[in-house]
N, C-alpha and C positions, 0 to 999 in steps of 0.2 A: 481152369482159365489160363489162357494164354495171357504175353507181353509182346507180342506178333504185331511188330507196324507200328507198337506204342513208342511215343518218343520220353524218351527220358534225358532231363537236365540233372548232371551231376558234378555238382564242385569238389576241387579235389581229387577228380577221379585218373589222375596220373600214376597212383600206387595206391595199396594198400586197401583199407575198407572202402571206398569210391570202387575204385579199380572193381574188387570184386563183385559189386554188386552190378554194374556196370556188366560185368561180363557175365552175370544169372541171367540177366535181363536180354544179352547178345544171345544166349544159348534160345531162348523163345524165337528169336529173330525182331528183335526191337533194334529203333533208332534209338543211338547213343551222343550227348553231345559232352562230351570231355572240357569241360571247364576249368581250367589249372593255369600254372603262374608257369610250369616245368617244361621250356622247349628246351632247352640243352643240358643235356645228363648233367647229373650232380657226382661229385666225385664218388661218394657216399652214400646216397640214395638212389637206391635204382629206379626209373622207368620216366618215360618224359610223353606230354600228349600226345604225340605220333608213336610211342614202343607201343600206348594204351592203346590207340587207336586199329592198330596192327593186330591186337592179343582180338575186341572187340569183332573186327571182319571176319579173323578167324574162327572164331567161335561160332559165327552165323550170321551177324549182327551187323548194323550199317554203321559209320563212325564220324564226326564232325569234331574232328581238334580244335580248339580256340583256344588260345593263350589268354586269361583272363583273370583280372585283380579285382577280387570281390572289395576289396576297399576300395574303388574307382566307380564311381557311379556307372560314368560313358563308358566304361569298359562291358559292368554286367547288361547294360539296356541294350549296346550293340550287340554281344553276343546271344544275346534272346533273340532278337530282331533276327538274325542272322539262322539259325534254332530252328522259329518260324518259315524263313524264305524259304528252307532246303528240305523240310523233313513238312511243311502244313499246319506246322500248331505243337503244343506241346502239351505230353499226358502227365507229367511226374516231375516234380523236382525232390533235388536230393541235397539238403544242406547238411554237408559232410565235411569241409573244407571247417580246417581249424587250429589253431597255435596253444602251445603251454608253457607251461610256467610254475613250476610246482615251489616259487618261493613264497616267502615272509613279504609282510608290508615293508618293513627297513631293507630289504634285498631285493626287490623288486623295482627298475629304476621305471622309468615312466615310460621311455620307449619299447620296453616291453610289454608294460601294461596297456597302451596306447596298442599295439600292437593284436592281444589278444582279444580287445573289445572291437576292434576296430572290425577283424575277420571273425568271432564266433559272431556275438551281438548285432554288429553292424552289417557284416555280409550278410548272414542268416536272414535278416530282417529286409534288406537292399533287396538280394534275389528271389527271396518269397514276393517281394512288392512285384519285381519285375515279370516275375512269372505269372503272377493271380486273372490277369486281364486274358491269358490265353487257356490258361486252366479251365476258366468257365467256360470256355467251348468245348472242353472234353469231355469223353465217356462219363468217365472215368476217373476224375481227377486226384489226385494224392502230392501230398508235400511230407517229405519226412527228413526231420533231423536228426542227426547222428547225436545228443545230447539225454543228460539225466534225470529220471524223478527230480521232481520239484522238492526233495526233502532236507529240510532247514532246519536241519539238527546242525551245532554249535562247530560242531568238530570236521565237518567238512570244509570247515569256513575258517577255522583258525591254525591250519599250515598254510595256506594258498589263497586268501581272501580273494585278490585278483581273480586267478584263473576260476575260481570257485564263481564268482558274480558272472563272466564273461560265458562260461559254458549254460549259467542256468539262466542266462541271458537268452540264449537259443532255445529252452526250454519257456520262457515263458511267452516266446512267441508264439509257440504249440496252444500254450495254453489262453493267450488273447485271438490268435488269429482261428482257431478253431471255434470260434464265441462268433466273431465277428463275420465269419463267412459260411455259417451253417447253412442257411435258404441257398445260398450258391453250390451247397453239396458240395464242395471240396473239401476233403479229409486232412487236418494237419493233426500230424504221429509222431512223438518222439521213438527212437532204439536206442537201448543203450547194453552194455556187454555186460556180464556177470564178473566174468571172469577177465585178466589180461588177453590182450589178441596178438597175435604175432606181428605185430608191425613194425618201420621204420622205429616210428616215437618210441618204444619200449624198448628196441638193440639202445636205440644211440641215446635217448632222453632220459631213459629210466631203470632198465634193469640190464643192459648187456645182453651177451650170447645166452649165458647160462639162465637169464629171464625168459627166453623166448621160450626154454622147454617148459616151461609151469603154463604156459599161454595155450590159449584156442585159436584154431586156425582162424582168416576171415569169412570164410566159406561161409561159418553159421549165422554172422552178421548178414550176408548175401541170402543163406536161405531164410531166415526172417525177414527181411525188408523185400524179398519178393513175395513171399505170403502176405506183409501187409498189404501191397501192391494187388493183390488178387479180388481184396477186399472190398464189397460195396461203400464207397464212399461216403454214401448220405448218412451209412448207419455205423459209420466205423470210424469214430474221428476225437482226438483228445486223449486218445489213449497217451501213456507213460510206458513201455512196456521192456521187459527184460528178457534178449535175447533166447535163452534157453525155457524159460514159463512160459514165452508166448510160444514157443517152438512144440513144446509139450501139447500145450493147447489142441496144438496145429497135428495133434498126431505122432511127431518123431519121438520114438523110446531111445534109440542110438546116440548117445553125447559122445561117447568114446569116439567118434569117430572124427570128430572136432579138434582134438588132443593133440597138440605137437608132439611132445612123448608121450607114449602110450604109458607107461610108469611113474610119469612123475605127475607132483601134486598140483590142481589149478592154483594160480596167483588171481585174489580176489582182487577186483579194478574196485574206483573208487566211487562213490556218491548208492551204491548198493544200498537199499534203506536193508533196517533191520531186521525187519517184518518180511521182507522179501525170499520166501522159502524155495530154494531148489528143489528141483523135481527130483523126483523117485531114483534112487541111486545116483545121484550127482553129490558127490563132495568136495570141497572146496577150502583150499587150506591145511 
């Protein structure tokens, strides 16, 4: 099953996991609409809605840059609108776009906590809203969040309360909105990574250079969330799913190829429930 002519809304997708999946989805020959805050390079981070938009055409794929602030109501309803006019309708959205915060309650001042609910929770929920009315005109339709098992064990919750409520915030939209619009057949799906992914957040937020070699590339967040994408809709929906067991699922025995260094040990990411077993030859840690 192809992504060919399908259009995909993706927040975020200026770098990093957006980006890539953004660009599986170009490789098919799909419309892509770049939803991001990033028109002029960061000193720091690379890639801005036109680099993405560029990477996108050349891969195959059609591209719609828009500069957009999921905390902004009139921002996400114009850019859907906008989605629609150019591309017919829209098959997929992708709440990927999201902030963190890996402190304490006494370290965490409110405009960052304001901050994290406002784009994981509030965007997440914002552009799922805005997208649902054009959803149900498609094949097809799929929403998926970049966000984690619903698992409320204590300890997830007691370094980062904040970020911990904001990301499962996005998650429990999967898990209402997938309730709520079953007869309409659209599919809401969380992804979440096993392991660290080589991105921006981990060089600069969290682990440095020397973190990125423990990490998996984005590639396999892309090849999972186009597999979900492939999925019948009506019958595939409320899943929780982790990156490399869904991937297994799907057939792929190769992880190593995932691997920033090919030698060095995966760095486990966070909210992993316990119970959650790596496939066959994957070790972790």
């Amino acid at each position: 099953m192809s992504l060919k002519n399908k259009t995909l809304f993706v927040t975020g997708a200026s770098r990093g996991i957006g980006l890539a999946i953004a660009l599986r989805a170009a490789r098919d020959g799909a419309n892509v609409v770049i939803a991001a805050k990033t028109a002029e390079a960061h000193p720091k981070l690379p890639g801005t809605i036109y680099s993405a938009a560029a990477e996108i055409e050349a891969a195959g794929g059609k591209a719609l840059p828009l500069v957009v602030d999921v905390r902004e109501e009139a921002s996400v309803h114009e850019a859907v609108e906008k989605a629609v006019a150019t591309f017919g309708g829209i098959d997929i959205c992708v709440n990927n776009a999201s902030a963190i915060s890996l402190t304490g309650t006494l370290s965490t001042d409110m405009k960052r906590y304001d901050l994290m609910h406002q784009i994981n929770t509030r965007g997440t929920f914002l552009t799922s809203k805005a997208c649902i009315p054009h959803l149900k005109q498609a094949e097809n339709p799929h929403v998926l969040m970049l966000s984690p098992p619903l698992d409320m064990k204590p300890h997830w919750f007691g370094s980062h309360v904040a970020y911990t409520m904001a990301k499962f915030g996005m998650s429990m939209c999967v898990l209402g909105m997938a309730e709520e619009f079953k007869a309409d057949g659209i599919a809401f799906n969380a992804l979440w990574p096993r392991t660290g992914i080589a991105t921006a957040a981990i060089q600069f937020a969290l682990a440095g250079e020397e973190g990125l070699r423990h990490c998996r590339t984005v590639e396999i967040m892309a090849d999972a969330a186009h597999a979900i994408f492939e999925k019948p809709a009506r019958s595939f929906s409320g899943n929780f799913l982790i990156d490399d067991t869904f991937l297994y699922g799907e057939g792929v025995r190769d992880f190593d190829q995932y691997k920033v260094d090919p030698d060095a040990t995966l760095m486990p990411d966070f909210f992993v429930p316990a119970d959650s077993v790596p496939p066959p030859g994957v070790t972790i840690g």
